[in-house]
N, C-alpha and C positions, 0 to 999 in steps of 0.2 A: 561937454554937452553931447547928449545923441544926437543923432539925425534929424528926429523930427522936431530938436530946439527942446525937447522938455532938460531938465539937472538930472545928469545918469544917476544911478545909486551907484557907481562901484561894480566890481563881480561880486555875484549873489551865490550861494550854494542853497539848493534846494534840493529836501529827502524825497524819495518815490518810496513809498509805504504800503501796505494793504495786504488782505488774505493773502494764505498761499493759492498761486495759480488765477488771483483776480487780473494778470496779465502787467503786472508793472515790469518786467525787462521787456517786452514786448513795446509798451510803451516810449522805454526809453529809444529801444532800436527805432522809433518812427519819429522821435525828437531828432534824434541823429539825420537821418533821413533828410528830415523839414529843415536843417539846418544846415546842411549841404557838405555835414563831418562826414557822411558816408554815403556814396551813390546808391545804396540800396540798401534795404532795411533788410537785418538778417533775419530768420524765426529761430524760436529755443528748439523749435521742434526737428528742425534740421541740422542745429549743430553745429551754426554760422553764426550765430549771436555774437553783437561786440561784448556784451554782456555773457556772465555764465562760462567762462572763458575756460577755465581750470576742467582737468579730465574729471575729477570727482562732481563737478557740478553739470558738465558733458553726460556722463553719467547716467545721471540720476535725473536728468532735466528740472533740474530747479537751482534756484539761485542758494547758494549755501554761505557766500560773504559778498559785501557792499560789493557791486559795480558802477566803477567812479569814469565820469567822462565831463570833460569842461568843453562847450561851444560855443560859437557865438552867433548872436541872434540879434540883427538889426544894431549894430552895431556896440552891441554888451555882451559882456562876459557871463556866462550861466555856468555855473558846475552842477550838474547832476549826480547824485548818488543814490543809486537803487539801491534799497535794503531786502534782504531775506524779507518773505511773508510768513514762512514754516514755523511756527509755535517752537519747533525745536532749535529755529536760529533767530527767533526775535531779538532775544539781547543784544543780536549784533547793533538794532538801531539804537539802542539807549546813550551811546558813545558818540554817536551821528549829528541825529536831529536835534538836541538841543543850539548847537553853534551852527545849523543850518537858518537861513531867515524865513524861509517857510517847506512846508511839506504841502506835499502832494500826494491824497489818500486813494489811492486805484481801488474801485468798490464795484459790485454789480448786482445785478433785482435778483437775490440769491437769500429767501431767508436762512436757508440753511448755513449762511455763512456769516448773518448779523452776529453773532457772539464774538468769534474772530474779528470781524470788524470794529466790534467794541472795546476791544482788549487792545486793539492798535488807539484806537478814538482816545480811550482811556489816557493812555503813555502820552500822545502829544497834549493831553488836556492838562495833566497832573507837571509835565515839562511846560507849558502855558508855551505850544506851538504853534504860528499863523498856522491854518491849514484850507486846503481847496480838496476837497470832492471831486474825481472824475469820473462820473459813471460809466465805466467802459462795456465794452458788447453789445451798445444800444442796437445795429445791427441786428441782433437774436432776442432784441428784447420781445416778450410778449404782454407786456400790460402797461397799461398808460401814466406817463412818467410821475403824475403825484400820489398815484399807490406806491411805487416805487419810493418816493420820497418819505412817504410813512413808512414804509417797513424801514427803511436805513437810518429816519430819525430816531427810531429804537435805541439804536447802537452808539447814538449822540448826547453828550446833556447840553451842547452848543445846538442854537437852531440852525439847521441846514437851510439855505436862501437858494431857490432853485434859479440860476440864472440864462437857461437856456430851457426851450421847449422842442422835442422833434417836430419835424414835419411828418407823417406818415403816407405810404401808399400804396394799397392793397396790403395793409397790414406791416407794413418793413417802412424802418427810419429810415429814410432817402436824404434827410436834410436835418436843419435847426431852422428855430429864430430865437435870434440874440434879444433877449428881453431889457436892455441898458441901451444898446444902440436900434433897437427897433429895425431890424434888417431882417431877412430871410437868406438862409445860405444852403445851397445843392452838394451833398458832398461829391468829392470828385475820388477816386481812388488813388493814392499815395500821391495825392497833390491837395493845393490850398481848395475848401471850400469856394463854392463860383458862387456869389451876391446875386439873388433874384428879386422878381416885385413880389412880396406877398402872396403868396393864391389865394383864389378868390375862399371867402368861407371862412378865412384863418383869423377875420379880425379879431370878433368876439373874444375866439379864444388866446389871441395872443395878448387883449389888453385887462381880461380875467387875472391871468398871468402875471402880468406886468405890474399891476394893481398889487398885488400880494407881494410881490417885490418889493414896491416900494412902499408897503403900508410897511412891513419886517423893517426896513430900512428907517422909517419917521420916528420908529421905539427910541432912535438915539439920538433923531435930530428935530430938536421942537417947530424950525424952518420949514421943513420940509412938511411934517405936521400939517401945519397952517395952511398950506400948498395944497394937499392934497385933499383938506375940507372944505376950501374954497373952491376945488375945484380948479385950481391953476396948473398947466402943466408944468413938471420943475424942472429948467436948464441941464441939457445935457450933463454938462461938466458938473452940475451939481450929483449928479447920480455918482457918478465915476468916482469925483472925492468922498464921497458917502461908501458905497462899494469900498476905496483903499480901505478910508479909515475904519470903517466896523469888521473890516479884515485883522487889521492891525492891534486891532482892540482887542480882537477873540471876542467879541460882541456876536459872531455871525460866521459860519460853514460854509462861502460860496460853493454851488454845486453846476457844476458843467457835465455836457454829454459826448459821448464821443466811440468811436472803435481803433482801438490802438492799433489790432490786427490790419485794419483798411487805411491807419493813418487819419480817420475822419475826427473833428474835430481838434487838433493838435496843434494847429496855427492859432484857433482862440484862445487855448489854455497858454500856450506860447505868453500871448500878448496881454491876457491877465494877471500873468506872471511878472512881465514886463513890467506892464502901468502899479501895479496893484501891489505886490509883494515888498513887505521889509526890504531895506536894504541893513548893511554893518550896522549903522548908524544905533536904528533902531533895534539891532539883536543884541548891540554891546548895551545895550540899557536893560533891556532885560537880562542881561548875564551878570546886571554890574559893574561891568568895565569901562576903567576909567579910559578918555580916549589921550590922553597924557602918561605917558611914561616910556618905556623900553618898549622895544618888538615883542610883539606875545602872541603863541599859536597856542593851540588844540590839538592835540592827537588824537585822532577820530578810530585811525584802525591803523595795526602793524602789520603788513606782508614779511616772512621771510623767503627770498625769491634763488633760493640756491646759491648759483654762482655769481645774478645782481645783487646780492647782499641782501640786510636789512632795510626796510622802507617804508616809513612812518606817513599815512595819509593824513594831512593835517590842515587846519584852515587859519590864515593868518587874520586874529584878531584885531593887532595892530602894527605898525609900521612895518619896514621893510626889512625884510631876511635876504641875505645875500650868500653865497655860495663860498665854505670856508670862513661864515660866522661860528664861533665857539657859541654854544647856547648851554643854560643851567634850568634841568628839569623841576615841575613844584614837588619831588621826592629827593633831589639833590641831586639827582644823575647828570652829569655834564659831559658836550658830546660836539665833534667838528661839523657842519653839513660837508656830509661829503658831495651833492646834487639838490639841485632842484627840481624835477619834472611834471611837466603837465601831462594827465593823462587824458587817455579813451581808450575807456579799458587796460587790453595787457599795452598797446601800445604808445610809448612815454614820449616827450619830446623835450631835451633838456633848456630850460630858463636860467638865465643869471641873477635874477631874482626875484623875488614874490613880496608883492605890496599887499596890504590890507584889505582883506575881502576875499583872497585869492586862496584855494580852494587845491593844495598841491602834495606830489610825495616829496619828500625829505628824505633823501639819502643817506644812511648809515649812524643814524642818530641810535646808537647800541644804548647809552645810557637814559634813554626814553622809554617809557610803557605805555602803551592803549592807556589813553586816561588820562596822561600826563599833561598840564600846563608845561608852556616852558617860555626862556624869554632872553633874546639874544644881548646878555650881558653877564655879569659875573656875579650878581644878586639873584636868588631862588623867590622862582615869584610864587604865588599863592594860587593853590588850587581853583579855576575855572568853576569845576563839576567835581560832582563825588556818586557815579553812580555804581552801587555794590552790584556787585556778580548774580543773579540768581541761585536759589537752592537750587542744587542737584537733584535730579530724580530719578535716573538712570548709569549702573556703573558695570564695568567689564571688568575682570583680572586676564593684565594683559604676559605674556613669558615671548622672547626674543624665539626666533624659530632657529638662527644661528648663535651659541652662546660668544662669540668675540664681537657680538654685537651691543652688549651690554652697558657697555660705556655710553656707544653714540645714543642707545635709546635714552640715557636720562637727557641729553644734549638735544635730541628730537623736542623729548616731551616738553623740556625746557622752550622750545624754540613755539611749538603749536599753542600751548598756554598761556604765551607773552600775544602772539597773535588774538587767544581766543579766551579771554578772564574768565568764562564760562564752564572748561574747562578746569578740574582740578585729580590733580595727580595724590592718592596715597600710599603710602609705604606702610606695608604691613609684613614687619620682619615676622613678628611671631605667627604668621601664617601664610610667609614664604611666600607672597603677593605685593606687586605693584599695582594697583589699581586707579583706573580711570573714571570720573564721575564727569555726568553732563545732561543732557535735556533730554535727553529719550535717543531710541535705537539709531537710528539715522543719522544722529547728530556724533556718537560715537563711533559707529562705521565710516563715517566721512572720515574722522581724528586718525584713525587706523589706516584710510588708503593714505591719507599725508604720509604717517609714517612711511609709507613701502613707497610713495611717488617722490614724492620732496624730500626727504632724507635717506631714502634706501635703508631705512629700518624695519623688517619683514616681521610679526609681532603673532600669534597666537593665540585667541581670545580663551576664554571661558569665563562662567557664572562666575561671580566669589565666593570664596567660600563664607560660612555663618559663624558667628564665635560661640559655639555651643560651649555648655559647660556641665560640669556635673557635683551635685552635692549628696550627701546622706539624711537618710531618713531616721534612724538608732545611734545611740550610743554607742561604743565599742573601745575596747581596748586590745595591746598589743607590746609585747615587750622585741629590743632590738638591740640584738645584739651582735657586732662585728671584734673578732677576732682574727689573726691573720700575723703571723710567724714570717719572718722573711732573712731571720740571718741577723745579729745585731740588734737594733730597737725592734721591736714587733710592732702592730697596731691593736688598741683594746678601746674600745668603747660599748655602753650599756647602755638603756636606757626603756622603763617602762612608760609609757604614753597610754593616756584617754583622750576619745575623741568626742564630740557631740554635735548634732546640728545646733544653726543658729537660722534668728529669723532673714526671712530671704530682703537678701540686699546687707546683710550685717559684712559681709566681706570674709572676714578670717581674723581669729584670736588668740593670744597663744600665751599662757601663762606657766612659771612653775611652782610646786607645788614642794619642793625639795626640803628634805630635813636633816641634818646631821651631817651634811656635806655630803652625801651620798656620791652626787655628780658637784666636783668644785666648780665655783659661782663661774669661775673664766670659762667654764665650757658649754654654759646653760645658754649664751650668745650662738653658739656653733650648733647647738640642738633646735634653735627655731631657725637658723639658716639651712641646715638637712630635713625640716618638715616643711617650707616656703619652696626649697627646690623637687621634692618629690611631690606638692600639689601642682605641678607643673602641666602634670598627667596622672588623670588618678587611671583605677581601675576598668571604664569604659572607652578612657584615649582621650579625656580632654580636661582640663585647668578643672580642678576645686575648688568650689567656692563655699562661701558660708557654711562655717566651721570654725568650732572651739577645738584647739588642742592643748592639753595642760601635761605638763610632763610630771609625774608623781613620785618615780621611783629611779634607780639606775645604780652603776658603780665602776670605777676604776681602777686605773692601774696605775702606781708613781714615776714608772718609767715608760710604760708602756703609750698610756691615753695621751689623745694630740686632738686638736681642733679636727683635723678631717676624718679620725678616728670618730668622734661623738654625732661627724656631718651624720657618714654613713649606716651610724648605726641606727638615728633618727630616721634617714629614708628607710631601711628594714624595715624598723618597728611600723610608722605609717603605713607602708603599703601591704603588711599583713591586715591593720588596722582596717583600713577604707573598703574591703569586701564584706568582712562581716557586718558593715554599719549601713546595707542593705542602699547603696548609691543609684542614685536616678539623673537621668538626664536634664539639663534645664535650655531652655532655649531665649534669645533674647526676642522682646516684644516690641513693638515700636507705636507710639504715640502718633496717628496719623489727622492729618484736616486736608480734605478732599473738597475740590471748589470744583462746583460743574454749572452748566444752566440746570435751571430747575425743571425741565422737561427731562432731564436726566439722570434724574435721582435716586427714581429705581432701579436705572442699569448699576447706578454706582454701589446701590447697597448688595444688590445681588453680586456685584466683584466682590466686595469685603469679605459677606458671608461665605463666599464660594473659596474665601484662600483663609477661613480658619478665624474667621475676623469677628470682630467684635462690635456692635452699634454702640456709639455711647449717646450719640444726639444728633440732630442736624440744627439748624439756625439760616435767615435769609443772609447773606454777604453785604456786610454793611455798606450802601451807597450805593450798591451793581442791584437795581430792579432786576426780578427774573434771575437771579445766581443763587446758589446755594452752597454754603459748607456743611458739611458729614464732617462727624468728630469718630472715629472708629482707633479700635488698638486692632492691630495687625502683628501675626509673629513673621520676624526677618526674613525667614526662607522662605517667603510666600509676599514678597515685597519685589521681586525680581524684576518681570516682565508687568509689570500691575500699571504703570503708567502707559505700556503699549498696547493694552485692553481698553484703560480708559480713553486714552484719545481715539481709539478706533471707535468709543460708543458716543465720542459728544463731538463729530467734525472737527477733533484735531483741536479742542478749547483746555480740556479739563486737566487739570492739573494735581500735585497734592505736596502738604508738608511732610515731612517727619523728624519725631527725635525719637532717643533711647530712653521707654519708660521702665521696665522690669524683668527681669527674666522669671519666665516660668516651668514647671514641671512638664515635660515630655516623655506620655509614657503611648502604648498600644503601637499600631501599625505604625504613624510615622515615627516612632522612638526606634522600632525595629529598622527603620530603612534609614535613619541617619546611620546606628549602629553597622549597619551589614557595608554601607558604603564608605565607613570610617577605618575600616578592618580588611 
């Protein structure tokens, strides 16, 4: 039992979610505060945060992976887990908040930041996650909180339930009233709200308020209904169970006010949290899980932490993990705990072990991945979650700046990737690149200091390169001949070839034409193997493509002629062949769908047009009012930096697909400047 005799829930873990820069580490640091984990609350802005801990996110001042902190608060356990707000590390909460029992959505009277808001709204709508609204900055607010409440319901398809109203004075929120418990409270700075009598004037407005509250609240409960057309006041505690349960339900978006910055309202969201929030119970039901079987966690996020090893943030869904349990991941990977620890932030505190609810790193669990169920017995339990990685939309080609580094770099990349799914590494031997793809610049530059901080991998960036290619426009022919005397056997191989275009996308043909044994049959295999290795590179420096070659004519020698004889005499004959057949560049295309708000649709067309792009249509985004997709083709080398344009024109929202549609012809200025930079 808690303190005050109600049935605790267990430890709870709760996401802190929202824009970037709507203030949720800021937040968390004044939970910490309220709850007496840390004497004083740090700022991001100083570089004292418990939060933001890592030099890359020091940095850069912004949160770039979860900061996890478990406190206690009135006698219960809470785990806090701040998520990235940056478009470019949202994925990180898709691993998070589902096995968290509710979220916490850090928002402010910012329309320019409702689309971000929406796209967060979204994810916990579509994951079906409790969630609360904390309107922060009310301190700087300038407009009165149910305009505020309309622009943010925008960004909602749950109705937001306003539970708090400021007090104002001389224009500045100085206080609340609590619209459930009908109190007035004075904020105090980095202390609890102090309970006043009402001031005079506020009634009207607070039972205006109040009214609306609980009219929102009657939609679910025919009781209460009845109550309020009678005109009868309805019992406290009937509010409160109303309030959990249409929480519970996703029926309703409790919204509270507050300044993270001042600490002002933090002890009510505390206690909402408290009374109001899921516990296990009710998040293993929405996850499916049986509350009968083996110990079963979640890996929410993997740190690799140098010399503390690997350490798997995970949330125990059922029974009790113990330290030196064997556990079997839902991919098969089976692994010792090496530790238990509770965190706050970077600073851990080791536990003997972790009961249900509880919210911890697991130590050295190697054969675990972000993502992984697992369950402390010798049966592979079945996946939790299945949340896929985002598309990529931004990639680097990365080269070691010391070559005896090479080894440790795939060992890096290996290590930052298993941290971040988001993340994907390609190998591109035939154009001499490793490359790294991820959510735009920031999120890549961060990937890159890991390397050089946490692994001491120092890396190089550039563009990647484009897989140009080139084909012919003529017919052409060309005879090939190698001869070559050495002493003993010689080498002799002949061969006349015709070449021809094909239509684009046909690939490469190659037949022969041979009559009278001219070229014997065994060597007609080794003639399209010497015209497959000389398209390798044609005449402008890059791969040939679509093209027929038939080989017509040739001859031998019965001592002489060999298989590498007929290779060479076929690359001869082709690469006389491919200049006269008048060869052009081709470049690849890419099929693109560009999602922005619709107030930004012109910036987005004029990107398209402006890098060589093609309109093919737009369309509204099905179920997102106010979004828009652009269907556009776009050629590759004009695909680069195109997502760090868009987000600069839509507050950091827009995004876009692509695949590989066609290559096309590249001829005038830019065929000239692939050519001159090729050579």
């Amino acid at each position: 039992m808690a303190p005050n005799g109600r049935l605790a829930a267990g430890p709870r873990c709760i996401a802190i979610v929202g824009p970037f820069q709507s203030g949720k580490t800021t937040l968390l640091e004044a939970i910490l505060e309220r709850t007496g984990a840390v004497s004083r609350a740090g700022r991001v802005a100083s570089g004292d945060s418990v939060g933001d801990a890592s030099a890359e996110a020091r940095a850069h001042a912004m949160s770039i992976e979860p900061n996890v902190a478990t406190v206690n608060f009135l006698g219960e356990s809470l785990t806090f887990v701040d998520c990235p707000g940056s478009t470019e590390f949202l994925h990180e909460m898709r691993n998070i908040t589902p096995v968290c029992d509710a979220a916490i959505v850090v928002c402010e009277a910012d329309e320019r930041k409702v689309p971000a808001l929406e796209i967060i709204l979204r994810e916990l709508e579509e994951a079906d996650i409790p969630r609360f609204l904390f309107i922060n900055k009310i301190d700087t607010a300038t407009q009165r909180i149910r305009e505020t409440l309309a622009i943010l319901q925008e960004a909602s398809r749950t109705p937001l339930l306003l539970r708090q109203i400021p007090l104002w004075k001389d224009g500045i929120a100085v206080g609340f009233i609590d619209l459930a418990l009908e109190r007035a409270f004075i904020y105090r700075e980095h202390a609890p709200s102090e309970v006043v009598d009402l001031p005079e004037g506020e009634l009207p407005r607070e039972k205006e308020a109040r009214f609306a509250m609980l009219e929102r609240l009657a939609d679910y409960d025919d009781e209460l209904m009845e109550e309020l057309i009678s005109e009868i006041e309805p019992p406290r505690d009937q509010i409160f169970d109303d309030l959990s349960k249409e929480l519970r339900e996703r029926h309703v978006v409790p919204a509270l006010i507050g300044s993270a910055e001042r600490g002002n309202g933090v002890t009510r969201l505390l206690k909402a949290l408290r009374h109001e929030a899921p516990g296990l119970t009710q998040t293993r039901a929405r996850l499916g899980i049986s509350e009968e079987g083996a110990p079963l966690a979640q890996a929410m996020k993997t740190l690799h932490q140098g010399q503390g090893g690997k350490l798997s943030l995970a949330r125990v869904m059922r029974g009790t993990f113990r330290e030196g349990d064997t556990v079997v991941g839902s991919r098969g990977g089976e692994s010792r705990i090496g530790s238990l620890l509770t965190m706050i932030g970077t600073t851990t505190t080791r536990k003997g072990e972790a009961v249900a609810g509880d919210t911890v790193g697991f130590g050295r669990l190697d054969g675990i991945a972000t993502g992984d169920s697992f369950a402390a017995n010798k049966t592979r339990p079945e996946a939790i979650l299945s949340v896929a990685p985002p598309e990529p939309v931004y990639a680097m080609a990365l080269k070691v700046k010391d070559r005896k580094d090479d080894v440790r770099l795939s060992s890096a990349l290996a290590k930052i990737t298993e941290e971040d799914p988001s993340l994907v590494v390609e190998t591109r031997p035939e154009m001499g690149e490793i490359r790294l793809h991820g959510q735009g610049e920031m999120h890549l530059r961060v990937a890159v200091e890991k390397l050089a901080s946490r692994f001491q991998v120092g890396v190089e960036t550039a563009k990647p390169k484009v897989a140009y290619c080139e084909t012919i426009k003529l017919p052409a022919a060309a005879r090939g001949r190698h001869r070559k005397q050495t002493g003993g056997h010689g080498q002799f191989g002949d061969v006349m070839i015709e070449i021809k275009p094909l239509p684009r996308g046909e690939g490469f043909a190659f037949q022969d034409q041979i009559t009278g044994g001219v070229v014997p049959r065994q060597y007609i295999p080794s003639v399209e193997t010497g015209v497959r290795d000389a398209l390798k590179c044609g005449p402008l420096g890059f791969p040939v493509v679509d093209l027929a070659v038939t080989l017509t004519d040739g001859s031998y020698h019965t001592v002489d002629s060999s298989d590498a004889a007929f290779q060479a005499a076929a690359r001869l004959a082709l690469a006389e062949a491919l200049p006269k057949a008048k060869p052009v560049l081709l470049e690849p295309v890419l099929s693109v769908e560009i999602t922005i708000p619709s107030e930004a649709l012109s910036k987005a067309t004029a990107l398209v047009t402006g890098r060589r792009g093609q309109i093919l249509g737009y369309d509204e985004r099905p179920g997102w009012n106010g979004w828009q997709v652009l269907s556009a083709s776009i050629p590759e080398s004009e695909i680069g930096d195109l997502i760090v344009e868009l987000r600069s024109a839509t507050a950091g929202v827009g995004t876009f697909s692509t695949r590989f549609d066609h290559m096309a012809e590249l001829s005038g200025r830019p065929a000239e400047m692939v050519l001159q930079k090729a050579h």
